[in-house]
C-alpha positions in Angstrom: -46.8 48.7 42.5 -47.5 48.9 46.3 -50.5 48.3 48.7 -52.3 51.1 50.1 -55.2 51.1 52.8 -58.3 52.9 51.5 -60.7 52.6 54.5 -61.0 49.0 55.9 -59.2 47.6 52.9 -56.1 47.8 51.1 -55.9 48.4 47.5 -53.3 48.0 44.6 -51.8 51.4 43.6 -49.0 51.9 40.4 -46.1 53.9 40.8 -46.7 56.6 39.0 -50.2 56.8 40.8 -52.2 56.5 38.0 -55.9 54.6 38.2 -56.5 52.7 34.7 -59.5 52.0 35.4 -60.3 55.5 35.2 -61.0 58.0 32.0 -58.3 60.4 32.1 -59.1 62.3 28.5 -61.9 61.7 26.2 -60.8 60.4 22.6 -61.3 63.0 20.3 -63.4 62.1 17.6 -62.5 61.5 13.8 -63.7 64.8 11.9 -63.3 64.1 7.9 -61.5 67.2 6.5 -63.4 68.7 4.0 -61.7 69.0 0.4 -61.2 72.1 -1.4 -61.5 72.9 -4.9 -58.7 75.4 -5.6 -60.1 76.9 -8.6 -63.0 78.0 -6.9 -61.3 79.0 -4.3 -59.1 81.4 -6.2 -62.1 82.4 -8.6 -64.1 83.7 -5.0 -60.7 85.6 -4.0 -60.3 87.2 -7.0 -63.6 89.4 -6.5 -63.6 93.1 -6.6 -64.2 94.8 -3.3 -62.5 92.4 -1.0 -60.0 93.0 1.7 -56.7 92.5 0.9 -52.7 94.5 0.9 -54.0 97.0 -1.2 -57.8 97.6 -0.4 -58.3 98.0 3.2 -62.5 97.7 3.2 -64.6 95.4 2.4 -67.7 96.4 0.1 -71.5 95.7 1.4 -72.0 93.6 -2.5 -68.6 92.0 -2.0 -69.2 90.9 1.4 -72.3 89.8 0.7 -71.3 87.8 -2.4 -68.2 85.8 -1.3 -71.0 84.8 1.8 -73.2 83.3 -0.9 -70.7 81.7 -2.7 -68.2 80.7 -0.6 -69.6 77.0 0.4 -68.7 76.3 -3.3 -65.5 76.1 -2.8 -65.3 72.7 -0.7 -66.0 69.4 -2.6 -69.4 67.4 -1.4 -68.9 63.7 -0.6 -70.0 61.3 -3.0 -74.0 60.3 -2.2 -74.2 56.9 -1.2 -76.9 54.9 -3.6 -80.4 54.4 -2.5 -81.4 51.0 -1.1 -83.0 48.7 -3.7 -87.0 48.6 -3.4 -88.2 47.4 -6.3 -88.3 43.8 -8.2 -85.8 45.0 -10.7 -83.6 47.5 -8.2 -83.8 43.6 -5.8 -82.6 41.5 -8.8 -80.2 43.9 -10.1 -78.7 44.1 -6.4 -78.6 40.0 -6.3 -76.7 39.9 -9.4 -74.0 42.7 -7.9 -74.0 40.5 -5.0 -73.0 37.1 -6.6 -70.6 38.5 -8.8 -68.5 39.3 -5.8 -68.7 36.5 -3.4 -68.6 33.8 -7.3 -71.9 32.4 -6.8 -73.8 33.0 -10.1 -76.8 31.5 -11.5 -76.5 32.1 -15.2 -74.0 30.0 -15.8 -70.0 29.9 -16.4 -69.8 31.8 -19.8 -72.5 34.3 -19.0 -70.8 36.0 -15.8 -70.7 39.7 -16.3 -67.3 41.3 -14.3 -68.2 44.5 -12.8 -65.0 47.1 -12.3 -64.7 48.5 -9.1 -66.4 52.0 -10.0 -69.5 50.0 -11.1 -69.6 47.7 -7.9 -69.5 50.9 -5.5 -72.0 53.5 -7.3 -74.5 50.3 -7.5 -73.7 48.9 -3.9 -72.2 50.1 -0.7 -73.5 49.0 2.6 -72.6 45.6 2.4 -69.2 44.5 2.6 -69.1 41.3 0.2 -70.0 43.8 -2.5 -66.8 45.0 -2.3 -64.5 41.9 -2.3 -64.6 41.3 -5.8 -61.5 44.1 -5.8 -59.9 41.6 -3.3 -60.4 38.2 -4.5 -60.5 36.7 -7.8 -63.8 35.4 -8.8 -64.6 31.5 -8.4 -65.2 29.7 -11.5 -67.6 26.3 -11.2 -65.6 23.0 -11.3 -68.3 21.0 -10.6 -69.8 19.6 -14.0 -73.4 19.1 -13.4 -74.0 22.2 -11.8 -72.0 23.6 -15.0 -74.7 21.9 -17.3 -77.4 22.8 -15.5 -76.4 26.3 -16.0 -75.5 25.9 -19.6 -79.3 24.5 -19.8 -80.8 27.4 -17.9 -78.9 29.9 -20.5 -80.4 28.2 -23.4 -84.1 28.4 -22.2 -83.7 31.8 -21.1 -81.8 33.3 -24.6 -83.6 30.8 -26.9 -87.5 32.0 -25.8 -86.4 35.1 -28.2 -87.1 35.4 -31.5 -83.9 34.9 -33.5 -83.6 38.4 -35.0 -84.4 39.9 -31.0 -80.8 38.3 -30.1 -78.2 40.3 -29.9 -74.6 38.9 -31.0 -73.4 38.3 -27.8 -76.6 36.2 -27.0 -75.9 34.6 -29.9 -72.4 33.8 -29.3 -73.3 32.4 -25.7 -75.5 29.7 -27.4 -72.8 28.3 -30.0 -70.5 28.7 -27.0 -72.8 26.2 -25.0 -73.9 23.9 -28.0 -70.0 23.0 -28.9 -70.5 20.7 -25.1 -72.8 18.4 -26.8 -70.9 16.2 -28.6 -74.1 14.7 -30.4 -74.1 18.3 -32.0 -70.8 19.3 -32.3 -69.4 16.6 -33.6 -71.7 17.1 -36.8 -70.6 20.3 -37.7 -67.7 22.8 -38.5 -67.1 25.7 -36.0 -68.6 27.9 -38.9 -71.6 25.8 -39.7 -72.2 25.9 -35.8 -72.0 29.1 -35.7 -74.3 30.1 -38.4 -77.0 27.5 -36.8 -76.9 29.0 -33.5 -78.4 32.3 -34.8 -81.1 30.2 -35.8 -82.1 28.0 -33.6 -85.4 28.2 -31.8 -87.4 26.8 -29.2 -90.3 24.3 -29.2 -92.9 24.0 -26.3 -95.0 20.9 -25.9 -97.4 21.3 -22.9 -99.4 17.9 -23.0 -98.3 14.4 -22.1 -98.1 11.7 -25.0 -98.1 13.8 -27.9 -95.9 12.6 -30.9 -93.0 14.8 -31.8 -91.8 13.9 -35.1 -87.7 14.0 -35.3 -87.8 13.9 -39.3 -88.4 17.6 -39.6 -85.0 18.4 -37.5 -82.3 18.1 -35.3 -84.0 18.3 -30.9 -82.2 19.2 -27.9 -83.6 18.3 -25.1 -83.7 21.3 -22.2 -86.7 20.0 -20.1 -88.7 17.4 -19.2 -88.3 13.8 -20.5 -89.6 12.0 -23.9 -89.7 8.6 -24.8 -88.6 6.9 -28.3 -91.3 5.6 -30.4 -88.6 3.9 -33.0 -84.7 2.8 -33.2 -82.9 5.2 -34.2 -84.5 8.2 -32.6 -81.5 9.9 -33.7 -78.9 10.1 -37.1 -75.9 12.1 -37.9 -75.8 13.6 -41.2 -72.8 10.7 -42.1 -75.1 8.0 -41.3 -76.5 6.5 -44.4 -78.0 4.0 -43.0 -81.4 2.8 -44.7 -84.4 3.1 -42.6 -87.0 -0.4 -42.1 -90.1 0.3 -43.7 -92.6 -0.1 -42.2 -90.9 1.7 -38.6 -90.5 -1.0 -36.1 -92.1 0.7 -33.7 -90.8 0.5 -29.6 -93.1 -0.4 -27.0 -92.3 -0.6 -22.7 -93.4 -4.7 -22.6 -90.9 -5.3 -25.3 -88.8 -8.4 -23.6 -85.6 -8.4 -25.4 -82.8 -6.2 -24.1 -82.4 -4.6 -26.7 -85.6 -3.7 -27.9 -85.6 -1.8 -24.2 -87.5 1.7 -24.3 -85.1 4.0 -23.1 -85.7 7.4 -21.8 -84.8 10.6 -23.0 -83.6 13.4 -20.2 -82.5 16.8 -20.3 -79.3 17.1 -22.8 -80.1 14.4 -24.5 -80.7 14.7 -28.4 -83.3 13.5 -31.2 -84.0 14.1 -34.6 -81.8 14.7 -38.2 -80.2 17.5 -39.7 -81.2 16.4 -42.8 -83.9 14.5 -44.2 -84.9 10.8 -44.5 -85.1 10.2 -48.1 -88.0 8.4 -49.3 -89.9 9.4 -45.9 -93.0 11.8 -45.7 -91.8 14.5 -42.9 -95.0 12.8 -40.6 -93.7 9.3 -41.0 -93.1 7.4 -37.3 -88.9 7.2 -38.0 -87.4 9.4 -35.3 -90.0 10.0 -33.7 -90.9 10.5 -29.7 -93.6 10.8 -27.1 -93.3 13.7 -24.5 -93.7 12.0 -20.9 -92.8 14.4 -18.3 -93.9 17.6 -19.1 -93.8 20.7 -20.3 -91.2 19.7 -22.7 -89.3 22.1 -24.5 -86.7 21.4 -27.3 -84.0 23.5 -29.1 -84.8 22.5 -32.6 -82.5 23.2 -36.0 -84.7 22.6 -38.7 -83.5 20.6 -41.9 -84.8 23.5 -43.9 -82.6 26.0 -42.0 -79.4 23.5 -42.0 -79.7 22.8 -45.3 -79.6 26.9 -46.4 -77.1 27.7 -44.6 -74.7 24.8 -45.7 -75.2 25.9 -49.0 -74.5 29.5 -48.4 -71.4 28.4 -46.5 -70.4 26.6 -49.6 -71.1 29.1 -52.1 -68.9 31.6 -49.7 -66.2 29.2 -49.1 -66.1 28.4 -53.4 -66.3 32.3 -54.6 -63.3 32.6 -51.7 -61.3 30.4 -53.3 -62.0 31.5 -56.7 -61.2 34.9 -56.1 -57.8 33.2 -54.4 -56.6 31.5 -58.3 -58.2 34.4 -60.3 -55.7 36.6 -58.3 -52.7 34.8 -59.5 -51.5 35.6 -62.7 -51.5 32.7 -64.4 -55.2 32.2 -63.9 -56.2 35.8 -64.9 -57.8 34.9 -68.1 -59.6 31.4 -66.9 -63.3 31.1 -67.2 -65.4 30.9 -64.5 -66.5 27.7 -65.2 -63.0 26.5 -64.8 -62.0 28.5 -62.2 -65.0 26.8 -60.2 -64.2 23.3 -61.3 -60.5 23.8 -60.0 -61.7 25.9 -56.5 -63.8 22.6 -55.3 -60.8 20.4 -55.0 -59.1 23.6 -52.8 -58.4 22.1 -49.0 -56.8 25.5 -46.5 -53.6 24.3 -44.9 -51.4 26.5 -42.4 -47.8 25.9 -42.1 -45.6 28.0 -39.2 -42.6 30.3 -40.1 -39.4 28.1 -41.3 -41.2 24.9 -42.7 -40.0 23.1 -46.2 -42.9 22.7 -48.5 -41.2 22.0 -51.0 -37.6 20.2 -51.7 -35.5 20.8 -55.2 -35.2 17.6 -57.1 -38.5 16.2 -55.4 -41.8 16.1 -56.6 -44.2 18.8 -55.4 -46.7 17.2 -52.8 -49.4 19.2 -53.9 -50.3 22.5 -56.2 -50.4 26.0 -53.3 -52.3 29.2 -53.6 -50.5 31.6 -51.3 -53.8 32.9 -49.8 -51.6 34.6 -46.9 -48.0 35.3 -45.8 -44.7 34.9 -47.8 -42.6 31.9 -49.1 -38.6 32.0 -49.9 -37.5 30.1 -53.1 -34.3 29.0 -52.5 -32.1 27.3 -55.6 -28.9 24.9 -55.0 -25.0 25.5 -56.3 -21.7 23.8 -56.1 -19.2 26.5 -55.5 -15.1 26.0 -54.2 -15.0 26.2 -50.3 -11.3 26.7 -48.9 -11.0 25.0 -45.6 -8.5 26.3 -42.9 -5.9 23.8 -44.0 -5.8 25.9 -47.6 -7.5 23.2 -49.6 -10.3 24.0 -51.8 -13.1 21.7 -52.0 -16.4 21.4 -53.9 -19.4 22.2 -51.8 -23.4 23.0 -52.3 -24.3 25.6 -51.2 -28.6 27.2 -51.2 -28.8 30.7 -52.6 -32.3 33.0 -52.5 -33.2 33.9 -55.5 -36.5 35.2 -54.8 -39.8 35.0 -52.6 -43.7 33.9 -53.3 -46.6 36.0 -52.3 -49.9 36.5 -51.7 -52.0 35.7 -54.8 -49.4 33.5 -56.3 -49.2 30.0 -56.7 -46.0 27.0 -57.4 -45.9 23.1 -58.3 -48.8 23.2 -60.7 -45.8 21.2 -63.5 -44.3 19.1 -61.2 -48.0 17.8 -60.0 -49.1 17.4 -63.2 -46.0 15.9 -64.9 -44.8 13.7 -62.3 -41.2 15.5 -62.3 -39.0 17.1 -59.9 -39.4 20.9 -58.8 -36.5 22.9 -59.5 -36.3 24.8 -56.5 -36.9 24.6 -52.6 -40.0 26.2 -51.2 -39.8 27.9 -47.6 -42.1 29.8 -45.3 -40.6 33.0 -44.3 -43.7 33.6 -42.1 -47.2 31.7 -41.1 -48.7 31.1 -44.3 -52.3 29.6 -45.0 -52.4 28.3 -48.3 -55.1 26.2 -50.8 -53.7 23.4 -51.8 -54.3 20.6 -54.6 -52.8 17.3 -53.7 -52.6 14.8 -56.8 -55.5 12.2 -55.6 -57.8 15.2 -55.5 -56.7 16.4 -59.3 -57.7 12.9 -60.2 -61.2 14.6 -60.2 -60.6 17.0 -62.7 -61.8 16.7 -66.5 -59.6 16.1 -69.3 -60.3 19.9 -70.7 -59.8 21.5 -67.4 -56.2 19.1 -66.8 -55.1 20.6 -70.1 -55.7 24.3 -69.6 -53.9 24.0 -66.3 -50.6 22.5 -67.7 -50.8 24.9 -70.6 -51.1 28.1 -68.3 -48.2 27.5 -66.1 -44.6 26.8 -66.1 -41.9 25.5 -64.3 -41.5 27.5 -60.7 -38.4 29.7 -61.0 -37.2 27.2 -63.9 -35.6 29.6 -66.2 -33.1 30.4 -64.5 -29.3 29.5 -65.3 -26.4 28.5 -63.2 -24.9 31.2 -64.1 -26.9 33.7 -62.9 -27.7 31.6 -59.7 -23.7 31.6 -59.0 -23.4 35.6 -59.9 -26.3 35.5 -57.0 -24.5 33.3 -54.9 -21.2 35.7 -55.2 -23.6 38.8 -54.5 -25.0 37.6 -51.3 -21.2 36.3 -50.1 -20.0 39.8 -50.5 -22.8 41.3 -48.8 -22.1 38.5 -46.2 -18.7 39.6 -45.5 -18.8 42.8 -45.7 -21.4 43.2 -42.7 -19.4 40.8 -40.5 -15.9 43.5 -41.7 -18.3 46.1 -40.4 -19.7 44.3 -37.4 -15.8 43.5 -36.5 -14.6 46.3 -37.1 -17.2 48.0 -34.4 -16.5 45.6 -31.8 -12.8 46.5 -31.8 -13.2 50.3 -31.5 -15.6 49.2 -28.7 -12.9 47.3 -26.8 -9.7 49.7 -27.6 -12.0 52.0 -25.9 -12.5 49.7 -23.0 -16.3 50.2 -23.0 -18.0 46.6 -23.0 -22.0 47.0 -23.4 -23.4 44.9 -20.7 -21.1 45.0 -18.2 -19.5 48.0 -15.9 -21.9 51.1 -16.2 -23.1 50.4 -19.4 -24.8 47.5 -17.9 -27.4 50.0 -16.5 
């Protein structure tokens, strides 16, 4: 760089005498190339009358055909969607919206994930619409917000009639009501589940109005209430026996713990099932609405109480299909069969477990409802050692497997003897089982035609045929490892080693 005068001043100048400062070129601009679809393309070349090697003209209708025609052949862009204008278009573009950037107001388990095709034909002027495809969605840690929005769900799914939900409404609310343990904690997964199809909604609009807890289980999802009597609520366990008449709470009761509480949001009220001895309007579990509106999930004890029972007619004509099935039970009545289905309790076991030990007593009487059971039978047979000398050893031989629809240890229970064989699970296996203090509840009638339909599990079989066993499975033993050996030599006479070299590839 040197100095050169330019009037009465002297001004910087580069080498190569080139002026930055000043525009040289103008940057071309970015033209999008249009795309081509070759099949039209080739379909508007193929026309008669155009030019080409062997036509030297162009027709007049040719000409004027491929001018029609010819824009066809390039691809339009994609139109970019329309800007939301009205209520619905705005809320639907809100809820694209907090999908991406993880703030949603419905709650944890009722996001909805959009794929990237759905995010782009619904939104594409705003750039946090589109980083959802970039960044994994937020999940809310923080757990009042989480049962706020757990709250908010309820209202919003529960305001429908029970046969307007659809099942995956349904399936958000016994999602949501397995977080209150005062629920939960009740009630099997399955009886949950039955309940929360239906459950409704109760409204009370007016302040100091009497809502009586006797008719049902109450969830609290807005406003507050205040106990009239203690308890203002009872699990279906609790057998406790209610004061008559109600001690009734009041807010200048002195003693600490006569103290009126009050009721929020979440909290619970009410019984599943009824107060014997009580008329459904009497003052035990009962409550006066303070802040309101108030509104209430409610399970009524009518509703609890039908559905129990048809979970425990299902759950007994399961099982009874279950010993039916086996043969020894084919010809049962179904009085019987009943009687012996309600002492049934399911039990899983994982692949490789020991139900049962030979020369032990059977710890309870199994109906293979799924998977597969090896029986396995003990025998002394002559081992040689590697010094030559032979000695006596016991050794477990297979001598057959237990299926679905069969059943084992229905003597042993009964008798109080050892099983003659070992019981193990080839694969997971649920079965229904029978232990011994639950067969104390079976009649005398019912104890008989069990111990007459059965016998011993695998029990008539002799040593001798366990040993000609034992000798089959030995020889079948060693002649896969002569095999085996014999395949790994030719392998490395050959020199070819699988794993290593080029066969490693």
């Amino acid at each position: 760089m040197a100095l050169v005068s330019w009037g009465d001043r002297q001004v910087a100048k580069t080498w190569s005498g080139r002026d930055r400062q000043s525009t040289r070129h103008r940057v071309p601009q970015d033209t999008e190339t249009a795309l081509i679809d070759y099949e039209r393309l080739k379909e508007i070349n193929s026309l008669e009358g155009l030019r080409d090697k062997f036509n030297p003209q162009t027709s007049e209708e040719a000409h004027q055909h491929f001018m029609e025609n010819y824009h066809k052949m390039f691809i339009k862009p994609k139109a970019l969607p329309h800007v939301p204008k009205s209520k619905h278009e705005l809320e639907s573009y809100r809820s694209t919206s907090a999908v991406s950037t993880g703030h949603v107001s419905l709650g944890v388990c009722s996001k909805k994930h959009f794929s990237a095709e759905e995010l782009t034909d619904r939104i594409s002027h705003e750039i946090k619409d589109h980083m959802a495809t970039l960044h994994r969605e937020r999940d809310e840690v923080d757990p009042v917000v989480i049962q706020a929005n757990r709250i908010k769900d309820l209202r919003r799914i529960l305001r429908k009639k029970p046969f307007e939900r659809t099942a995956a409404e349904n399936e958000l609310v016994f999602n949501h009501l397995k977080s209150f343990p005062e629920l939960a904690d009740q009630l099997t997964d399955k009886e949950l589940k039955e309940l929360s199809t239906v459950a409704q909604i109760d409204i009370w609009k007016d302040e100091d109005y009497t809502v009586f807890g006797n008719q049902g289980f109450h969830l609290i999802l807005r406003g507050t209430v205040v106990p009239q009597s203690r308890p203002w609520l009872r699990s279906k366990d609790d057998r406790g026996i209610f004061r008559s008449p109600t001690p009734i709470l009041t807010s200048t009761s002195s003693t600490q713990d006569m103290k009126v509480p009050e009721l929020l949001v979440g909290d619970c009220f009410g019984t599943l099932q009824r107060v014997d001895g009580r008329e459904p309007n009497s003052k035990i579990l009962t409550v006066l609405t303070k802040q309101v509106p108030c509104e209430f999930l409610r399970i009524s004890c009518s509703d609890y109480k039908r559905i129990t029972e048809q979970i425990r007619i299902r759950e007994t004509s399961e099982k009874v299909e279950l010993i039916q099935s086996c043969p020894a039970y084919n010809l049962w009545p179904r009085q019987s069969l009943q009687k012996l289905a309600v002492l049934i309790d399911w039990i899983t076991f994982p692949a490789n477990t020991v139900l049962v030990s030979e020369g032990y007593k059977a710890p309870f009487i199994g109906f293979i409802k799924s998977g597969e059971c090896h029986v396995l039978r003990q025998v002394e047979v002559m081992e040689k050692l590697p010094n030559g000398q032979q000695v006596k050893r016991k050794k477990q031989v297979v001598m057959g497997k237990l299926r679905n629809s069969e059943s084992f240890g229905e003597i042993s229970v009964l008798a109080h003897e050892p099983i003659t064989c070992s019981i193990v699970t080839a694969n997971n296996i649920e079965i229904g089982a029978i232990t011994p203090a639950r067969l104390q509840e079976l009649d005398d009638t019912t104890r008989s035609l069990l111990q007459q339909s059965n016998t011993r599990t695998f029990g008539n079989l002799t040593n001798q045929a366990i040993h000609d066993e034992y000798v089959d499975q030995e020889l079948k033993r060693q002649w896969n490892q002569f095999k085996h050996g014999v395949v790994i030599d030719v392998i490395n006479s050959k020199g070819i080693r699988p794993g290593y070299g080029k066969w490693s590839k």
